[in-house]
C-alpha positions in Angstrom: -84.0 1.6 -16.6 -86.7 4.5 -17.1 -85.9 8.5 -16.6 -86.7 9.1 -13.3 -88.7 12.5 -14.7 -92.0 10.4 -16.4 -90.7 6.9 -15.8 -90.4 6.4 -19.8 -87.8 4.7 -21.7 -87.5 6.1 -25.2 -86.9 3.3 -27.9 -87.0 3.4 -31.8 -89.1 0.6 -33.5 -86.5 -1.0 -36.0 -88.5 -4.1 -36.9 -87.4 -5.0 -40.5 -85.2 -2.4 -40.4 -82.0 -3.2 -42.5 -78.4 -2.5 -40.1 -77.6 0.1 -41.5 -80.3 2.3 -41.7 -80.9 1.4 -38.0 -77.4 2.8 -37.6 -78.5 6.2 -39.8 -81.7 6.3 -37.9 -79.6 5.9 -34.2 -76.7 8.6 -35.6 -79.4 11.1 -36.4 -81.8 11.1 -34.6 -80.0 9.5 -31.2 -76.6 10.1 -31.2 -74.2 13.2 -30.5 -71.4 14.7 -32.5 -69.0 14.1 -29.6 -70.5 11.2 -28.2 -71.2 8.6 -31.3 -73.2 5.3 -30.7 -71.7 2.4 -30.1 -74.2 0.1 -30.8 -77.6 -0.6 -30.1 -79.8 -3.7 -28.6 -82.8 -5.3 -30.2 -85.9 -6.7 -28.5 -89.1 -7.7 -29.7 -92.2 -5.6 -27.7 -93.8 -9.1 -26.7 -91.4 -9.4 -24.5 -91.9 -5.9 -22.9 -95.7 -6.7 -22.5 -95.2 -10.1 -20.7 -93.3 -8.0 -18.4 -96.5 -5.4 -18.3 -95.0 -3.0 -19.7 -96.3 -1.0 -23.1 -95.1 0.3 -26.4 -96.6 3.9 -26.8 -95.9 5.5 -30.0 -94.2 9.0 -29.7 -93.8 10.3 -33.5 -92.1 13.5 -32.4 -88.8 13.3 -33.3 -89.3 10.4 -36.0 -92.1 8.4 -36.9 -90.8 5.1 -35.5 -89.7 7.1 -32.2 -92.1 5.3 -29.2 -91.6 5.5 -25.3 -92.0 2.1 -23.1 -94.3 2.9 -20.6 -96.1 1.2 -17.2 -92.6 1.4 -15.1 -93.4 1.9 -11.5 -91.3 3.0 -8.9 -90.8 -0.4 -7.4 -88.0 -2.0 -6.5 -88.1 -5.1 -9.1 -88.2 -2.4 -12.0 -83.8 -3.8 -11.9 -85.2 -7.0 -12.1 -87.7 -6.4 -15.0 -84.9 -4.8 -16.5 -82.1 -7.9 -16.4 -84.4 -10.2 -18.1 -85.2 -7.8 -20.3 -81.6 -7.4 -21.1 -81.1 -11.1 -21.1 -83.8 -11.5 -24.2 -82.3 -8.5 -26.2 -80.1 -9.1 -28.9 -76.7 -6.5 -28.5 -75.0 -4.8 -32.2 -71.8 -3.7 -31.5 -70.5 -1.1 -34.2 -67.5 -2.2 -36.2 -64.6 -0.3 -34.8 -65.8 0.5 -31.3 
């Protein structure tokens, strides 16, 4: 679901990115010291425009940073969001 403040989500574009430097890019630039990632879903934008949603890139604080924009504050934003969730692809980190 988007931040209420702007009603953006902020994503990192990983396409063709190897694991593990998805998992350096999340740790840096994502993650906290006492709060380390867990894992981290994949989805392919298509599936973000069919819902009418965009991909916006957002280069501050890394070039592959973006924000998904065109949420509204409609109700069937949880909707949008469960089939969404439904296409993505879930890494779970070893050891969590």
């Amino acid at each position: 679901m988007p931040r209420i403040q702007d009603g953006d989500i902020s994503v990192y574009r990983t396409l063709g990115m190897a694991k593990t430097d998805i998992v350096d890019l999340g740790a840096h630039f994502v993650g906290q010291p006492d709060l380390p990632l867990k894992g981290h879903c994949s989805l392919v934008a298509q599936d973000l425009f069919v819902e009418g949603l965009d991909v916006v890139p957002a280069p501050d604080p890394h070039e592959r940073h973006a924000n998904v924009c065109g949420w509204t504050s409609d109700p069937k934003n949880r909707i949008i969001a469960k089939r969404l969730a439904d296409k993505a692809t879930l890494v779970v980190y070893e050891g969590e």
